[in-house]
N, C-alpha and C positions, 0 to 999 in steps of 0.2 A: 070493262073487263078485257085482260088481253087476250088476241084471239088466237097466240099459240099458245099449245101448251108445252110443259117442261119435258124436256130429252131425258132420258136415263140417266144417270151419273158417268162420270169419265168409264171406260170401257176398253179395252184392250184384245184384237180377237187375233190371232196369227193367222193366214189365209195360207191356204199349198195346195197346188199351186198356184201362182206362181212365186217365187224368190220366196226369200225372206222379208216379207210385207209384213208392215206393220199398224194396225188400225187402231187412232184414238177418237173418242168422241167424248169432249168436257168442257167445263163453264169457260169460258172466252176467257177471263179472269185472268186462268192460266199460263194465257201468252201475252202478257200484258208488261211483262219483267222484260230488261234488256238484252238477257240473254234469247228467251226463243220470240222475241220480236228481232233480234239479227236474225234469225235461221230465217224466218219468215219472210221479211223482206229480202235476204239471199233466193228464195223460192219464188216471189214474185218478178225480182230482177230475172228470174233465166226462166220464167213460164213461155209456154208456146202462144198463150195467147193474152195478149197484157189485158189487165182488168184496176186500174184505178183501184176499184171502190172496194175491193177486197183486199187491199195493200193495207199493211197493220196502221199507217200512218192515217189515214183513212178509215178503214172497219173500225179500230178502238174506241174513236171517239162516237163515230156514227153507233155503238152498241152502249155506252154509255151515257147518248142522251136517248135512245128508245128502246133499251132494255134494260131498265133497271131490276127488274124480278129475276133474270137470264133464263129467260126462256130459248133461249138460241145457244145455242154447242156448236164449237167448232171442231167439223168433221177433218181429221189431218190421215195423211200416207206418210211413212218414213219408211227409210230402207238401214239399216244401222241408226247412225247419227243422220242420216240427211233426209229433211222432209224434201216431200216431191208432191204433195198436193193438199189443195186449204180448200175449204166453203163451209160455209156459215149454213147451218141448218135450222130447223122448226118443224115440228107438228103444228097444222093450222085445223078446222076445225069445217071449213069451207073454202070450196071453188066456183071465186064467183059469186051468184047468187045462190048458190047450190050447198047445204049442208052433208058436203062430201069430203069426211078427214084426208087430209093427206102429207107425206113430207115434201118441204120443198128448200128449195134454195132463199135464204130470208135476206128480203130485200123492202126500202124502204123510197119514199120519194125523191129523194135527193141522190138515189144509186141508178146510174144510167146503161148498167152492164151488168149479167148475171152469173160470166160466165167462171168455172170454178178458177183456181190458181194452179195448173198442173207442170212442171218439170217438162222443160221438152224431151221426147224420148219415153214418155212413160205414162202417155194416154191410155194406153188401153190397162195398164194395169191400174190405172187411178178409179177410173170406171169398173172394172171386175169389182173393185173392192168398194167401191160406194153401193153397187146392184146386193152383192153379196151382204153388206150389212142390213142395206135397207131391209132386203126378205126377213131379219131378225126383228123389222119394226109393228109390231101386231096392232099399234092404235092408227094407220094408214092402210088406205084401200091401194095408194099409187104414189110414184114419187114423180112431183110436178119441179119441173128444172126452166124459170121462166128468162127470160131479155136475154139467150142463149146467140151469138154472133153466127150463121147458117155457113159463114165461107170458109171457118179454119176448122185444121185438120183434127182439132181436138171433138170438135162435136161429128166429124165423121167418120170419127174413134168410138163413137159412142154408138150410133146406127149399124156401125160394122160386127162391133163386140154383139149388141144386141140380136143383129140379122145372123150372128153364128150361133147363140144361144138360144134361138127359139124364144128369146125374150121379144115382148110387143114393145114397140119406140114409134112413137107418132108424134109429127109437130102440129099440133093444132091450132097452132095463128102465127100468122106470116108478116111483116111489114118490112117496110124499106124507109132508112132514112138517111140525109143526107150527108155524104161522103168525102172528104178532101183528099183526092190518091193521085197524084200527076206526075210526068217526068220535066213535065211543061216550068218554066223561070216566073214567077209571080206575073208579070204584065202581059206573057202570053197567052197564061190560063185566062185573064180576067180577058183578053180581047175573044177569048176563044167562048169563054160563058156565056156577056153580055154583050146587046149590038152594039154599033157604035151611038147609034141614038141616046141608048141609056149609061155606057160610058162618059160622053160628052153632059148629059144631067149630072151624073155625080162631080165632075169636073166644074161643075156650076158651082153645085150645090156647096163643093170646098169654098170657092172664090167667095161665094155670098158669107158661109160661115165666118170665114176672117175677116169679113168687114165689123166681125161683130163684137169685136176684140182681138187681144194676143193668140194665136190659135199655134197649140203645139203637140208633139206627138210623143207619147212616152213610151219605153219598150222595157223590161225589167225580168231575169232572170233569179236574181239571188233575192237577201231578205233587204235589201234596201230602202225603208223606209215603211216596212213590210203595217206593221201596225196602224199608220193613219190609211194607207191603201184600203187594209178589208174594214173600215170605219168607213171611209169615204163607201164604198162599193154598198154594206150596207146601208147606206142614208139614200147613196142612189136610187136601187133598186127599192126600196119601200115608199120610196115618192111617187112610181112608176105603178103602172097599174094592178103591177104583183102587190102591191102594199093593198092599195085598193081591193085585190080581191082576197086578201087574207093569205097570200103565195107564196111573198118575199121570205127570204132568208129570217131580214130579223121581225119578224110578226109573232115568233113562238122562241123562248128562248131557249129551245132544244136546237133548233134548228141552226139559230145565232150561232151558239158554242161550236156547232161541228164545222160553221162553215170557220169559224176564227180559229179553231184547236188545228184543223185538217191543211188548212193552206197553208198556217204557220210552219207545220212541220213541212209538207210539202216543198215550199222553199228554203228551208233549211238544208232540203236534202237534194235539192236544187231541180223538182220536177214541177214547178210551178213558173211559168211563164205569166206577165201581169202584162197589159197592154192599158191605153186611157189616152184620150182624146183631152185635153184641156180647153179653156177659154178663161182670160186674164188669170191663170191659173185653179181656175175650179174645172175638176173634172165633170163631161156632159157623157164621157161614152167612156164604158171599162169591160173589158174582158179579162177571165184566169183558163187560159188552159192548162191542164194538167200532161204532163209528160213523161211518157212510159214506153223509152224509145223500143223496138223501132216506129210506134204509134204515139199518139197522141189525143186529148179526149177536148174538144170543146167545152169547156165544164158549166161557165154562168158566164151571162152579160148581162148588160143595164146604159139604160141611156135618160138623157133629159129631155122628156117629152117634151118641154116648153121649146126643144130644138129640135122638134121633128119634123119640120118643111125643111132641115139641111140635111136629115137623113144621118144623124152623127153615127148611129148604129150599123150602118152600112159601111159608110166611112174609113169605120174601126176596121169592122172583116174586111176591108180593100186592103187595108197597112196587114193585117192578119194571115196574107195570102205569102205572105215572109216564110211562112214553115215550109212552103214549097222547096224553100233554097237551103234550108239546116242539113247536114249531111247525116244528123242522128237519127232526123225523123222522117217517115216514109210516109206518112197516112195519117189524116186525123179525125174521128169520129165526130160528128156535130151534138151527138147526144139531144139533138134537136126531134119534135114529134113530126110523123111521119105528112110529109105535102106543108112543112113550114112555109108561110109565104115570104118570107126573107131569102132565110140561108140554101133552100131549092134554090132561087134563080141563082145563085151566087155560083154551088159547089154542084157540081154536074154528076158527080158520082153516087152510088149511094149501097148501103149497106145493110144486108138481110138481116133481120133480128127475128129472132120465134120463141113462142113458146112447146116446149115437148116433154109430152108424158111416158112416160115408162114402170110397167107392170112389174111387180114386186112379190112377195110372200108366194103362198103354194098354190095350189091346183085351185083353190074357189076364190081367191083374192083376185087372180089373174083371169078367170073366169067370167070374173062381176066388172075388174077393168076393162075386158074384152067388149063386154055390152056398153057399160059406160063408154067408151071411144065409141063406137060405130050410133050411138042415141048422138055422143057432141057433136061429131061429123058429118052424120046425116042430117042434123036441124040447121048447122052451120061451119060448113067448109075453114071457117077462118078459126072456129072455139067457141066455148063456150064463156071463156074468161075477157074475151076482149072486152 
């Protein structure tokens, strides 16, 4: 059974103040047409804080392999013609282990960022008006907004609206994961991460691998040769031990489609970077990061275990430290779990992600989330969801 349940139908509520806001909430469906998939990715291209996985080229397909019923509505802002904010919403039924309804931000395994899609310049009214609806939503105690980024100005648009409205906003679980943000030239960062001891190992570990064959490096922006790439990349990664634990991409063919539908457009629209390591021409090491400048998202790798005494998967991220030098991209997210033992030693930065709850409807909703936070907080500083 799925564990959200269905959103009201599309919905229209005029807010005042402020402007002339305008709020819809309706089947995804809706934006699925050429026309307000341009609006949409027009609204993504100029967000304040980029987010991949909410970009229509991305969310479409990701909602059409794990929601088939459309239990998720996309929550939209417009001001006239122009949207200024997106997130995919749900009623889910439980926080956690806990049978605690609530609304949140609907996210799925394969989505490494939660945060909404807001118009720079117009956080706080994005947030007035998502607070403002949710109070309408009477089958949730609280709206749970999770993998929320802690450093940009949008989420502390959200604490600040809240801290003036006497609304409650708590983050209940905190991590840090790792970060790629330098002003540093690719060779400098890597002299500056690792010693020279383990510098001079990977410089081995190259030497040794081209003994073992033609050893070659690919680097690829546009769709060239795009379709045997995500074939090759899934064959890789399911030989790899994601296959083995049931993880990989193509193990479910929901998961196959998003990652073949999402990267094809992706480089079509040319925010897909493809990286690969070869050997007499078969790829041992592939990377896709996604790119949404002025950031960037480390999205998936995969490598050929039978070649991991050359470490090809390190290898790759050494050639990968190239986005240092793009002049479009300033920062790239590892999208990696927090204390990786890889991409830590690699990328020396790293990036708060949380999850924050925020009090909704009237006097005794706000009342019961009041106790709820100080019961999750007091048992556990971090949440109750982690």
């Amino acid at each position: 059974m799925n564990a959200f349940s269905m959103i009201p139908p599309t919905q229209a509520i005029r807010l005042a103040p402020p402007g002339p806001a305008q709020v819809r909430v309706g089947k995804w469906r809706e934006w699925a047409g050429d026309e307000p998939r341009g609006r949409w990715q027009a609204l993504a291209d100029a967000a304040s804080t980029p987010n991949p996985f909410f970009e229509p080229w991305y969310l479409i397909p990701a909602l059409e392999s794990f929601d088939p019923r459309y239990a998720v509505s996309l929550f939209t802002v417009e001001i006239g013609d122009e949207l200024i904010g997106l997130v995919p919403v749900a009623t889910t039924r439980r926080y956690g282990r806990y049978p605690l309804p609530n609304l949140t931000t609907w996210q799925h395994p394969n989505a490494f960022l939660g945060v909404p899609l807001v118009r720079a310049g117009c956080e706080t009214l994005f947030w007035r008006s998502l607070f403002n609806w949710a109070d309408t939503q009477r089958g949730a105690l609280f709206l749970h907004l999770p993998a929320m980024p802690l450093e940009q100005p949008l989420t502390h648009a959200l604490f600040d609206l809240a801290g003036s409205s006497s609304r409650a906003a708590a983050l209940v679980m905190r991590e840090q994961r790792a970060m790629l943000h330098s002003p540093l030239a690719p060779d400098a960062y890597l002299e500056r991460a690792l010693t020279g001891k383990k510098r001079k190992e990977l410089r081995r570990q190259h030497a040794r691998l081209a003994e073992q064959g033609a050893l070659a490096f690919e680097r690829h922006d546009d769709t060239t040769e795009i379709n045997a790439w995500l074939e090759d990349f899934l064959a890789l990664e399911q030989g790899g031990w994601k296959g083995k634990a049931g993880s990989a991409m193509a193990c479910a063919p929901q998961t196959a489609s998003l990652f073949r539908t999402a990267l094809m457009q992706a480089a079509t629209l040319g925010k897909l970077e493809r990286l690969s390591i070869t050997l007499d021409g078969r790829p041992i090491a592939m990377l896709a990061n996604l790119l949404t400048a002025p950031g960037s998202f480390s999205y998936k790798t995969a490598f050929d275990e039978s070649y991991a005494r050359f470490s090809p998967g390190v290898l790759l991220q050494r050639e990968n430290l190239a986005l240092l030098s793009r002049p479009d991209i300033s920062w790239c997210d590892s999208c990696a779990v927090p204390d990786h033992p890889m991409i830590d030693s690699l990328w020396t930065e790293r990036r708060p992600i949380g999850r924050i709850s925020v009090a909704i409807g009237g006097k005794a909703r706000r009342t019961a989330f009041n106790l709820l936070l100080a019961l999750e907080l007091g048992r556990n500083p971090t949440g109750i969801t982690r």
